[in-house]
N, C-alpha and C positions, 0 to 999 in steps of 0.2 A: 723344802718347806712350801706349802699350800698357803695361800692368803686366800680371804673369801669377801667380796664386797658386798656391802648389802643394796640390796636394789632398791630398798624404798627408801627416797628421800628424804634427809633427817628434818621434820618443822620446825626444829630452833632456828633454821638455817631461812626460811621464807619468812618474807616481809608481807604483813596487809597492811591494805591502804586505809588511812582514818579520815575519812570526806568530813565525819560530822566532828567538832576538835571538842565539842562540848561533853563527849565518850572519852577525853583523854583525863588522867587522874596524875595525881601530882606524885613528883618521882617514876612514872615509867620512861624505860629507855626507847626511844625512835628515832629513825633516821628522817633528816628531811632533803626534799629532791625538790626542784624548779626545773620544767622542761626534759625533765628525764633525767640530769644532769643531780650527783651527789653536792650538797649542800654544807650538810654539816650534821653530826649526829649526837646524843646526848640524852641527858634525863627533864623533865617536863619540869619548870620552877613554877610558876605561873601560869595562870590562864584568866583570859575574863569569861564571867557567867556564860555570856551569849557565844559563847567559842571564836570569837573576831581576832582574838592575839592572842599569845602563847610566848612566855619566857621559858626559852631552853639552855641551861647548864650544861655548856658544850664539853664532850670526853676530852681528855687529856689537858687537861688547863688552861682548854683555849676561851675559858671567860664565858660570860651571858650573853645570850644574844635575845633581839627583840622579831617575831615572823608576826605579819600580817595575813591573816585568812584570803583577802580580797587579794592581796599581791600573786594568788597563782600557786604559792607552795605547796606542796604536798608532804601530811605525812605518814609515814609508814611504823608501823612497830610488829613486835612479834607475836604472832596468835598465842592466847593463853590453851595451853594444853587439857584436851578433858580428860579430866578426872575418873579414873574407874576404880571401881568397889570391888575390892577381894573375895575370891571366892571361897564359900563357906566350904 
């Protein structure tokens, strides 16, 4: 039996980084990192207007949690995939 890897890297699998938090929308999933270090990951609950805080609805029922912009954290979510048009 022949297996065949494929060599280009799957995108669901890479993380971008989201500097400005006032791009994130409510309900997308992101991981968040402090110092490089895994934090905690989840779906967006909240935000305030000016992207300063972000309530995150942490996976598996680890509860709410509250991230300050100014504290340092980083976060990352998954590139939204582009879109291609079938060929006629």
């Amino acid at each position: 039996m022949t297996t065949h890897q494929n060599p280009v890297p799957n995108i669901t699998q890479r993380l971008a980084p989201v500097p400005n938090w006032t791009k994130l929308r409510h309900g997308e999933e992101v991981t968040i990192r402090q110092n490089g270090e895994f934090v905690a990951s989840g779906h967006v609950d909240m935000m305030a207007i000016d992207g300063s805080i972000l309530w995150l609805i942490k996976n598996d029922g680890h509860g709410r949690a509250l991230f300050l912009h100014r504290d340092g954290v980083q976060i990352f979510k998954r590139p939204i995939p582009a879109t291609s048009t079938p060929i006629p």
